[in-house]
N, C-alpha and C positions, 0 to 999 in steps of 0.2 A: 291383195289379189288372192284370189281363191284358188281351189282346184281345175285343174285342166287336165282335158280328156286326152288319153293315148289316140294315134290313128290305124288302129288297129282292135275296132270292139266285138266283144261276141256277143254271140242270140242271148248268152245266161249272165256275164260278168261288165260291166263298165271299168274299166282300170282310170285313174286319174294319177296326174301326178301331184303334190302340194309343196308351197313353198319350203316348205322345209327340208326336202331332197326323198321325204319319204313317198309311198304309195300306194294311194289310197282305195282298195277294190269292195263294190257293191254291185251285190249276187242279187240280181232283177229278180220280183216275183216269183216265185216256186209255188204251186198247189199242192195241198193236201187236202184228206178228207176223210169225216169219220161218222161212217155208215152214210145212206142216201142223203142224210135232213142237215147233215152242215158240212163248208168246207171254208178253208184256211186259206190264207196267200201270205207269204213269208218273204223277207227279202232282208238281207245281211248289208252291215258295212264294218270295214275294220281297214287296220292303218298298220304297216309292215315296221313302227316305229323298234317294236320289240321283237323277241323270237314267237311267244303266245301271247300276242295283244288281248284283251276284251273283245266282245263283236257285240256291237246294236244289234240288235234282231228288232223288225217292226214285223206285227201279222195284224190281218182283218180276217178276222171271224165272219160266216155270212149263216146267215138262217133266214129260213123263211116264215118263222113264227118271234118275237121275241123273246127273248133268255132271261129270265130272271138270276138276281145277283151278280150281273156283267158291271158293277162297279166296282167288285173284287175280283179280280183274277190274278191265278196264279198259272206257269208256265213253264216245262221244263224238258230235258227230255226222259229223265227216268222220275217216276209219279211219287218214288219215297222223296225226292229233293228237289219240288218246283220253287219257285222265285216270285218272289212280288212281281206283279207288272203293275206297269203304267198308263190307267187310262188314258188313249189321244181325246178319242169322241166315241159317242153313240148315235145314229140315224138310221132314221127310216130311209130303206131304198126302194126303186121300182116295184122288184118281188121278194122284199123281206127286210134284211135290218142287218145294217154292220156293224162291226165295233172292233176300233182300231186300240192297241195297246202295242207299248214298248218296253221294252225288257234287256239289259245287257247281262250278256253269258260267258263262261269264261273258254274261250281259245279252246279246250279242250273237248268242252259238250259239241261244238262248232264242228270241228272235224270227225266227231261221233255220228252227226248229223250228213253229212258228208261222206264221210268213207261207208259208212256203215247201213247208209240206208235209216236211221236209226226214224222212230215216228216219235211224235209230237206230243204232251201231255199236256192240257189247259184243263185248270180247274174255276167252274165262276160259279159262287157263290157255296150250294150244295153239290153243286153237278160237275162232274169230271170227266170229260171226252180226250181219246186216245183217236189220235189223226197220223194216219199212215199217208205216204205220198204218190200220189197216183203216176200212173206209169210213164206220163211224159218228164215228169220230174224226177224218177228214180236215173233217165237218160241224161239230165241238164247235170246232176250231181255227179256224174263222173265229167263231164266239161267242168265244171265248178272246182274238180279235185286236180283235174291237170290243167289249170291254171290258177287259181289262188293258192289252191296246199303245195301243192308242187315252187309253186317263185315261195311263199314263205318258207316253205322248207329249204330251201337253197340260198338265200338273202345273204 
């Protein structure tokens, strides 16, 4: 049996609960962007098993030209210490070209992210864009902090 949803969800968090007594929250899409020509969609999951769990971070990169070297990306939030990511996929969309990547980050860059407003560093291949988050999402991330940092910090 898998995860089951709390009945009580918000615009920015889904809580589940899992068999194991623990529970499991994933922070719906978040937008970033960096400059007019690309923007970012981020979305978390983590598991309250520990005090600072790991968190999945999945993001799709969008442009409206393709990117060369998006088989190598790196991702982080400060640009001296990005992380391997993991290609999902690459495709052509309507008007331009996605490319999905996954990356686990530790509990602490998480809440950097989070409390701090902090932006976004991806590097793919030569090219390194710095992605801040646009203003509906600087609003979701204080939702996001008084309900996930807030219950982990309390656990």
């Amino acid at each position: 049996m898998g995860p089951k949803g709390t009945g009580r969800p918000s615009k920015y968090v889904q809580t589940f609960y899992t068999d194991g007594g623990s529970t499991q929250y994933f922070v719906k899409p978040l937008e970033y962007e960096s400059g007019k020509d690309y923007e970012m969609y981020v979305d978390f999951t983590l598991r309250d098993t520990i005090k600072q769990p790991p968190v999945r971070m999945l993001y799709t990169l969008h442009s409206e030209e393709p990117l060369s070297g998006h088989s190598s990306c790196k991702a982080g939030v400060r640009e001296k210490d990005l992380m391997k990511a993991d290609k999902i996929y690459a495709e052509p969309v309507n008007k331009g070209f996605d490319y999905r990547y996954e990356l686990i980050i530790p509990f602490n860059d998480f809440v950097l992210l989070i409390r701090e407003k902090s932006d976004l560093h991806v590097s793919l291949g030569k090219n390194t864009f710095r992605f801040t988050p646009v203003r509906k999402t600087e609003k979701a991330l204080d939702n996001v902090d008084n309900i996930v940092l807030m219950m982990m910090a309390t656990r």
